[in-house]
PQR file of N, CA, C, O and H, with PARSE charges and radii, in Angstrom:
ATOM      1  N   UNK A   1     -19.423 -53.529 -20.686 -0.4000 1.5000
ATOM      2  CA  UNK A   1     -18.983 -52.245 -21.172 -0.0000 2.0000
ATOM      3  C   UNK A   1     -20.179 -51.429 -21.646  0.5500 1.7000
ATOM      4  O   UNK A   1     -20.155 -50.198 -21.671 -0.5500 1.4000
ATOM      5  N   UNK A   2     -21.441 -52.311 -22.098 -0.4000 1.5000
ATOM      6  CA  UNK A   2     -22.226 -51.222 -22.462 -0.0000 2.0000
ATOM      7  C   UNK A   2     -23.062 -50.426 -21.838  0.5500 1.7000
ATOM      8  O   UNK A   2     -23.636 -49.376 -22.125 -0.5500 1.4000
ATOM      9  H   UNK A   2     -21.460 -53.310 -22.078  0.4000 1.0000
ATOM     10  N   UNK A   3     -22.999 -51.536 -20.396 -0.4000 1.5000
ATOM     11  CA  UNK A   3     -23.538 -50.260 -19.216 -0.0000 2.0000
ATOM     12  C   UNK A   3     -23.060 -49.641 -18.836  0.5500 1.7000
ATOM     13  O   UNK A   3     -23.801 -48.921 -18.168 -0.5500 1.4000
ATOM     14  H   UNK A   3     -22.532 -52.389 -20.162  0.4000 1.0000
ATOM     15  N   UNK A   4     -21.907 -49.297 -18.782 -0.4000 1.5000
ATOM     16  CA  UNK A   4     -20.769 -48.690 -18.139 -0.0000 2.0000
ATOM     17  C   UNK A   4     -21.315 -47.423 -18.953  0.5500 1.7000
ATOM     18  O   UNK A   4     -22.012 -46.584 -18.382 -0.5500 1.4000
ATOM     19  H   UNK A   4     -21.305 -49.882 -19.325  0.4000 1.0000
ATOM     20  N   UNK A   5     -20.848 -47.275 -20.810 -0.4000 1.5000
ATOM     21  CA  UNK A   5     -21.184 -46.426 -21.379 -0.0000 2.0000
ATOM     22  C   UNK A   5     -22.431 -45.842 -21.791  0.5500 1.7000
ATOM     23  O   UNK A   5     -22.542 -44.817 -22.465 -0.5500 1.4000
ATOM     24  H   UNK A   5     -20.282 -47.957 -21.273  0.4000 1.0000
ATOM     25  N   UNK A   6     -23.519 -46.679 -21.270 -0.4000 1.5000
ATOM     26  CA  UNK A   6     -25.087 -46.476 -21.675 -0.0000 2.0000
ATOM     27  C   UNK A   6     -25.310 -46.567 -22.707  0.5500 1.7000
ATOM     28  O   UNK A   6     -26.213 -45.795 -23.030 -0.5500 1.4000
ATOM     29  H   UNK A   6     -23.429 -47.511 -20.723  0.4000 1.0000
ATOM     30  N   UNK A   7     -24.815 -47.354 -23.761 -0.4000 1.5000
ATOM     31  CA  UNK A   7     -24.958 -47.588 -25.117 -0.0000 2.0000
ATOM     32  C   UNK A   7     -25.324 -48.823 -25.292  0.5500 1.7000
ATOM     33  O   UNK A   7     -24.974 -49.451 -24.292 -0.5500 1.4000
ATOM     34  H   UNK A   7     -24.082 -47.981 -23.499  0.4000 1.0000
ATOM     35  N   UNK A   8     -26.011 -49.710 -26.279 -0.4000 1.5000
ATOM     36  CA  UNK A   8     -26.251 -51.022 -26.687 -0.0000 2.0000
ATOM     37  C   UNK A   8     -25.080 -51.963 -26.959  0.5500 1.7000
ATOM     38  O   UNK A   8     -24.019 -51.774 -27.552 -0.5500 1.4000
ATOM     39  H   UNK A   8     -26.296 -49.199 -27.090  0.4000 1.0000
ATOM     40  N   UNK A   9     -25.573 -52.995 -26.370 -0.4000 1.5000
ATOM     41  CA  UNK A   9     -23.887 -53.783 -26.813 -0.0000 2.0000
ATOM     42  C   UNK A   9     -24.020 -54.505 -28.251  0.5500 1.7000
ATOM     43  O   UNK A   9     -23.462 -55.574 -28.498 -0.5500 1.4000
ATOM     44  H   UNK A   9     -26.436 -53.148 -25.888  0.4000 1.0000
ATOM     45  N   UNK A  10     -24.894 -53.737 -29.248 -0.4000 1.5000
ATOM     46  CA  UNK A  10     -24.678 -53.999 -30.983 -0.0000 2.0000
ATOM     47  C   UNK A  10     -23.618 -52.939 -31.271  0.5500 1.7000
ATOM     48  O   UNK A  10     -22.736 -53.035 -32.124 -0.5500 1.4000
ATOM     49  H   UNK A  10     -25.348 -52.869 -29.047  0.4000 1.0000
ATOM     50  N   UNK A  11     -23.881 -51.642 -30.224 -0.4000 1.5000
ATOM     51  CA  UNK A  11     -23.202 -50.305 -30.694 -0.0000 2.0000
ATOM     52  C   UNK A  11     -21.813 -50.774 -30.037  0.5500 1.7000
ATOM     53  O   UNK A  11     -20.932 -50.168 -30.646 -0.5500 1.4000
ATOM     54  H   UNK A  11     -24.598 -51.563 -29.532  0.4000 1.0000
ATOM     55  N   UNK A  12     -21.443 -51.310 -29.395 -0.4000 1.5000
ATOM     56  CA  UNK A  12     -19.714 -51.720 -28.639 -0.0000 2.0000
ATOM     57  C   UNK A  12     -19.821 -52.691 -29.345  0.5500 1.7000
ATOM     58  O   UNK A  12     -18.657 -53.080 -29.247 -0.5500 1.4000
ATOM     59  H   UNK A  12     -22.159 -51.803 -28.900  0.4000 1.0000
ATOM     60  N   UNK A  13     -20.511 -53.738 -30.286 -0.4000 1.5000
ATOM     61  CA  UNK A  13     -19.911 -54.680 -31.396 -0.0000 2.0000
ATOM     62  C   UNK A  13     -19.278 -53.611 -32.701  0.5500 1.7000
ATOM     63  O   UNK A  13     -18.182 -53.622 -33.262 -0.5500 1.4000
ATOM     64  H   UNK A  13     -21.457 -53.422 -30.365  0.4000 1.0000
ATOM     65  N   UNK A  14     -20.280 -52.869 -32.854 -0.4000 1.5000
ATOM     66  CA  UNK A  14     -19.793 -52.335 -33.850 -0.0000 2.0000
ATOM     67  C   UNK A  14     -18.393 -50.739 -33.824  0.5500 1.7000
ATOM     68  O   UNK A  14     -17.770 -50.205 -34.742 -0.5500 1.4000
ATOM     69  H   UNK A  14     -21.170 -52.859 -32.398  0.4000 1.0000
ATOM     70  N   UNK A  15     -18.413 -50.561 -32.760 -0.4000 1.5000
ATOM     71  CA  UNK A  15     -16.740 -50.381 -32.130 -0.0000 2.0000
ATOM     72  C   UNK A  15     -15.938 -51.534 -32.433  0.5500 1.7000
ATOM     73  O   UNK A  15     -15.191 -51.417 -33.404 -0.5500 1.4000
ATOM     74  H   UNK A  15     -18.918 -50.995 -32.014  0.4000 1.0000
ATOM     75  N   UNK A  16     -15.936 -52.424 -31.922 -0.4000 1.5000
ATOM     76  CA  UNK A  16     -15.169 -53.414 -31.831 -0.0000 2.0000
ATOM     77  C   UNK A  16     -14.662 -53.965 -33.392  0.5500 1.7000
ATOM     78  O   UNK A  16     -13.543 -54.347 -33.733 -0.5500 1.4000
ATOM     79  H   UNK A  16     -16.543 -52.520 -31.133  0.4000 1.0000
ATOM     80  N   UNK A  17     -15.748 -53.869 -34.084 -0.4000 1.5000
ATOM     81  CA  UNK A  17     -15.716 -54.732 -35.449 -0.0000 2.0000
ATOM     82  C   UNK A  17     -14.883 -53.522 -36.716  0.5500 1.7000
ATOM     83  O   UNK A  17     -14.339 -53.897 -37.754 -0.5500 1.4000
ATOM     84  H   UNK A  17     -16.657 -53.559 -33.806  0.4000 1.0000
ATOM     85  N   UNK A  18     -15.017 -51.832 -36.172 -0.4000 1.5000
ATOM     86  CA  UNK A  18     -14.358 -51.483 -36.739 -0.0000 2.0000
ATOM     87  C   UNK A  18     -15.809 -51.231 -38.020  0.5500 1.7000
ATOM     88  O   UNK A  18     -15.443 -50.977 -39.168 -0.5500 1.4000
ATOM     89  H   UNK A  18     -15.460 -51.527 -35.329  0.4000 1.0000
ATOM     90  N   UNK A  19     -17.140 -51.304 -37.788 -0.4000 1.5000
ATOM     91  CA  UNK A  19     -18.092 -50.480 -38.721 -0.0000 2.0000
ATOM     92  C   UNK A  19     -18.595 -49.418 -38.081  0.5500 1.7000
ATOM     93  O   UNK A  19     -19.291 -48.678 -38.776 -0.5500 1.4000
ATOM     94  H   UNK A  19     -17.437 -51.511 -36.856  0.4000 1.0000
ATOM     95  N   UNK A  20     -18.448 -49.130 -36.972 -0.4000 1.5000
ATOM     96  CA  UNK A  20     -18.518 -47.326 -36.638 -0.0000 2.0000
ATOM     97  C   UNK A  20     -16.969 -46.859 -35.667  0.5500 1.7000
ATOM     98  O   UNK A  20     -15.897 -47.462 -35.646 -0.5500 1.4000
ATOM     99  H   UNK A  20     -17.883 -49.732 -36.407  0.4000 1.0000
ATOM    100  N   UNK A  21     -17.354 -45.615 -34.953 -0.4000 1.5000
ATOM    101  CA  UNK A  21     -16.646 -44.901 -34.565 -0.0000 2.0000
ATOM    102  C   UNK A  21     -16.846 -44.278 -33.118  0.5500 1.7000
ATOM    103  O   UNK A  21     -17.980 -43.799 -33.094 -0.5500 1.4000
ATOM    104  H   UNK A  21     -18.225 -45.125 -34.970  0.4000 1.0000
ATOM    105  N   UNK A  22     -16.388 -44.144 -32.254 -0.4000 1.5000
ATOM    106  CA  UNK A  22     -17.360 -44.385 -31.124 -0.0000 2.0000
ATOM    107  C   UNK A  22     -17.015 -42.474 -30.917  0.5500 1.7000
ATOM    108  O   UNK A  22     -15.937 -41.987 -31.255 -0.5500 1.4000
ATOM    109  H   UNK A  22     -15.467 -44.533 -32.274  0.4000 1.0000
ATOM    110  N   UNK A  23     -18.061 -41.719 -30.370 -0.4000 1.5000
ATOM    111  CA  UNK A  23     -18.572 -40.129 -30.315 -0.0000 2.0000
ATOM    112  C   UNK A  23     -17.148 -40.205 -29.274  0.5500 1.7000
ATOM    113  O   UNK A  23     -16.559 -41.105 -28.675 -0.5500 1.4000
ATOM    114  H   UNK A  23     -18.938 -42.115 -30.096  0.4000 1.0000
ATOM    115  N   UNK A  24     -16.987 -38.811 -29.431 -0.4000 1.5000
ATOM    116  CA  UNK A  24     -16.089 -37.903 -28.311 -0.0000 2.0000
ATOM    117  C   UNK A  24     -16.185 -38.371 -27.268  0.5500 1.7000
ATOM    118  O   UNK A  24     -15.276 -39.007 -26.735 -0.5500 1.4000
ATOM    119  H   UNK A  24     -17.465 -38.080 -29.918  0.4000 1.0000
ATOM    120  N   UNK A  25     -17.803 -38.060 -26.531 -0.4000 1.5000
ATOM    121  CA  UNK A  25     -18.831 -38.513 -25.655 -0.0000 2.0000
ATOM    122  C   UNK A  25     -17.878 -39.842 -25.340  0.5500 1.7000
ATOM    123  O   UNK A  25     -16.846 -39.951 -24.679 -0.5500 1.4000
ATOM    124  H   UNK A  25     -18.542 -37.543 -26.964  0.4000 1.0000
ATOM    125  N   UNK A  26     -18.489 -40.591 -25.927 -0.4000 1.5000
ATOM    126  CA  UNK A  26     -18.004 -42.258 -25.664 -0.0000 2.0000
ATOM    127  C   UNK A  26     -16.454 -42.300 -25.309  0.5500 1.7000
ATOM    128  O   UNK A  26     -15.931 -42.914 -24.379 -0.5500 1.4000
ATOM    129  H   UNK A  26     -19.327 -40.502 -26.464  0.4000 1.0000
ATOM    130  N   UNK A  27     -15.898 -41.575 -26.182 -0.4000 1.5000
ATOM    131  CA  UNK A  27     -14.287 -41.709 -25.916 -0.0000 2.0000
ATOM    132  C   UNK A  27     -13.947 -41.073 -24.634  0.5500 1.7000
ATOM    133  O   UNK A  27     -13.071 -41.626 -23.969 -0.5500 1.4000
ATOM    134  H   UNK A  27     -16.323 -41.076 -26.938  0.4000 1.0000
ATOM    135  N   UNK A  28     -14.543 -39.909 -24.135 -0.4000 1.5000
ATOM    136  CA  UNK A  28     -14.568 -39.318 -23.145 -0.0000 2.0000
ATOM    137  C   UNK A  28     -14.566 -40.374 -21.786  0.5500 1.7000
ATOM    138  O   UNK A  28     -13.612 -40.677 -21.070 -0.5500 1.4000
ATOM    139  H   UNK A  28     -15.255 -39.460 -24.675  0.4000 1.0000
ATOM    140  N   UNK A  29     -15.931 -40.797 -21.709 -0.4000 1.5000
ATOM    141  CA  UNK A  29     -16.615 -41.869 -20.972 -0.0000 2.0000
ATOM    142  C   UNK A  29     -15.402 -43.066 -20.288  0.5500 1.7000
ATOM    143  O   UNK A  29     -15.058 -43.312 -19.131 -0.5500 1.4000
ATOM    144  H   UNK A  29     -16.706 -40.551 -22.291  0.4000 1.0000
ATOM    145  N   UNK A  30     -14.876 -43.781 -22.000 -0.4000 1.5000
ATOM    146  CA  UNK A  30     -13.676 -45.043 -22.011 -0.0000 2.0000
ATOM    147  C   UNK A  30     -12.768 -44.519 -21.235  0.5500 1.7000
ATOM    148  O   UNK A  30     -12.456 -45.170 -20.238 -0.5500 1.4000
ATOM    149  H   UNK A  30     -15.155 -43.581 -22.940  0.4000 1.0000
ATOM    150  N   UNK A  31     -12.079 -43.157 -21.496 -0.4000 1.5000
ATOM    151  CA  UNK A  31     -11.232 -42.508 -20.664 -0.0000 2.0000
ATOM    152  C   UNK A  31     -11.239 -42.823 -19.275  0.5500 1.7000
ATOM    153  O   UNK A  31     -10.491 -43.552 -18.623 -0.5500 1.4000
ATOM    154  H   UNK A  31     -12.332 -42.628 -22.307  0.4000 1.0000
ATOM    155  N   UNK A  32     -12.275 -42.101 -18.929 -0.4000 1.5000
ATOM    156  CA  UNK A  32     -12.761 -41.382 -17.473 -0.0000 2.0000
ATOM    157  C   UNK A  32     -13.213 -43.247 -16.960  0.5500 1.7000
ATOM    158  O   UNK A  32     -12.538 -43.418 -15.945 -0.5500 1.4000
ATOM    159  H   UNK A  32     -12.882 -41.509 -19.460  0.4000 1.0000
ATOM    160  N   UNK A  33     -13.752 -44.143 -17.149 -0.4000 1.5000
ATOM    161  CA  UNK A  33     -14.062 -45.077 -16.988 -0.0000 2.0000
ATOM    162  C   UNK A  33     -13.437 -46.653 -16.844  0.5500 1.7000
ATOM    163  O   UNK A  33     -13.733 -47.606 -16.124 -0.5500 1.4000
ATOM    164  H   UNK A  33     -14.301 -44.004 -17.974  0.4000 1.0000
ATOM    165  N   UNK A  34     -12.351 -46.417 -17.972 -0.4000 1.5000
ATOM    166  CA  UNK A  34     -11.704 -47.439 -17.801 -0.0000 2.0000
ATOM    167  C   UNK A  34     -10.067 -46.911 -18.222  0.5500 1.7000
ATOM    168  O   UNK A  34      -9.246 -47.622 -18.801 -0.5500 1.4000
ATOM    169  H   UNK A  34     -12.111 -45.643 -18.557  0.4000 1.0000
ATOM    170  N   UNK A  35      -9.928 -46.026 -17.941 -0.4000 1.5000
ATOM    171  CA  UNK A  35      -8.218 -45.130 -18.115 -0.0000 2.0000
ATOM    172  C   UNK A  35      -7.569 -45.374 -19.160  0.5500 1.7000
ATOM    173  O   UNK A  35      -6.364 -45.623 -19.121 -0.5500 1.4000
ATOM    174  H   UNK A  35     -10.595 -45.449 -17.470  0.4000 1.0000
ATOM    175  N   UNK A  36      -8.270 -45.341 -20.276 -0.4000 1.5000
ATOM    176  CA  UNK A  36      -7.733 -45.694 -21.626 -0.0000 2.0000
ATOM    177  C   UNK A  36      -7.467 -44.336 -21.894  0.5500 1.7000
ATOM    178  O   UNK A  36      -7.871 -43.496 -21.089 -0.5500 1.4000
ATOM    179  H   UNK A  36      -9.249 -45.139 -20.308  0.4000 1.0000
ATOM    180  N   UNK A  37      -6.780 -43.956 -23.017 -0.4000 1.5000
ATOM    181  CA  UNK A  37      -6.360 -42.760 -23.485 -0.0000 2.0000
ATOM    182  C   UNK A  37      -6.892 -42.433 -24.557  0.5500 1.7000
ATOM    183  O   UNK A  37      -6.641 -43.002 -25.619 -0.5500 1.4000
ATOM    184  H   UNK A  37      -6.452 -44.638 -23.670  0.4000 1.0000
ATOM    185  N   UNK A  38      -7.937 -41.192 -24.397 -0.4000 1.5000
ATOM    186  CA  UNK A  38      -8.925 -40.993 -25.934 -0.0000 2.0000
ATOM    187  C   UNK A  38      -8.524 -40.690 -27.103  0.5500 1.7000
ATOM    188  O   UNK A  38      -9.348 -40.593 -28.012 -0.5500 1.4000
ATOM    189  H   UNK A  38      -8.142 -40.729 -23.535  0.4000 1.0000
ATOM    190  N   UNK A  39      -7.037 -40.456 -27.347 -0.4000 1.5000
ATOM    191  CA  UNK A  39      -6.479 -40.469 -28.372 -0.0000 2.0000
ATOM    192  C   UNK A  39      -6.319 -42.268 -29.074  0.5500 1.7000
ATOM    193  O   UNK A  39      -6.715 -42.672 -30.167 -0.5500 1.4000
ATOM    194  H   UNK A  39      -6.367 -40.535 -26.609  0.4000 1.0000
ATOM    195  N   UNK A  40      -5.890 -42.731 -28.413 -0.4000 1.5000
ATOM    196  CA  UNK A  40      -6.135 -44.360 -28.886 -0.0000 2.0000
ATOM    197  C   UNK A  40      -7.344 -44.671 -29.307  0.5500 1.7000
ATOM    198  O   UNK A  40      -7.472 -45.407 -30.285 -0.5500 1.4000
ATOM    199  H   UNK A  40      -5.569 -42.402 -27.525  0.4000 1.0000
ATOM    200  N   UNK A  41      -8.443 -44.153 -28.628 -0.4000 1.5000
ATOM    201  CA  UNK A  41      -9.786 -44.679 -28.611 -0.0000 2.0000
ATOM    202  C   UNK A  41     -10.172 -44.181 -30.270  0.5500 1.7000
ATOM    203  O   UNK A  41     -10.766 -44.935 -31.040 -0.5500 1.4000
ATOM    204  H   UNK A  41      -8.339 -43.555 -27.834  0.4000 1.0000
ATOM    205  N   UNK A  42      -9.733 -42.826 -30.637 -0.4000 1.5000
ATOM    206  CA  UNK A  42      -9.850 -41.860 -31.646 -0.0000 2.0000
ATOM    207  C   UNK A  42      -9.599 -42.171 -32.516  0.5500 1.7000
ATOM    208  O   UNK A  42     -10.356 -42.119 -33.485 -0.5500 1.4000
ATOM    209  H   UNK A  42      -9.250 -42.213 -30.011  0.4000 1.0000
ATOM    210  N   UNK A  43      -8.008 -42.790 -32.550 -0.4000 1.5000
ATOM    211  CA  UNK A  43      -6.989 -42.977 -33.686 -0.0000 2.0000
ATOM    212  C   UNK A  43      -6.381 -42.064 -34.274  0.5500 1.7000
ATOM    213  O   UNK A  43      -5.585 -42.333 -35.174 -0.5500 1.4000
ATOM    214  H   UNK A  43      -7.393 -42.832 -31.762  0.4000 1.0000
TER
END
């Protein structure tokens, strides 16, 4: 996933773990990338 998004995979741990928030950008990306819905991604 973190090549997919061009981000570090500390930065998709810390998505995951719920200590950051992943940018528009990124949510955009998850969307367009893996057909998730950026409102989920958002919360």
């Amino acid at each position: 996933m973190a090549e997919i998004l061009n981000v570090s995979p500390s930065r998709i741990s810390e998505y995951l773990n719920g200590k950051s928030e992943p940018t528009l950008k990124i949510a955009r990306q998850l969307r367009n990338e893996l057909g998730i819905d950026a409102d989920i991604i958002l919360g």
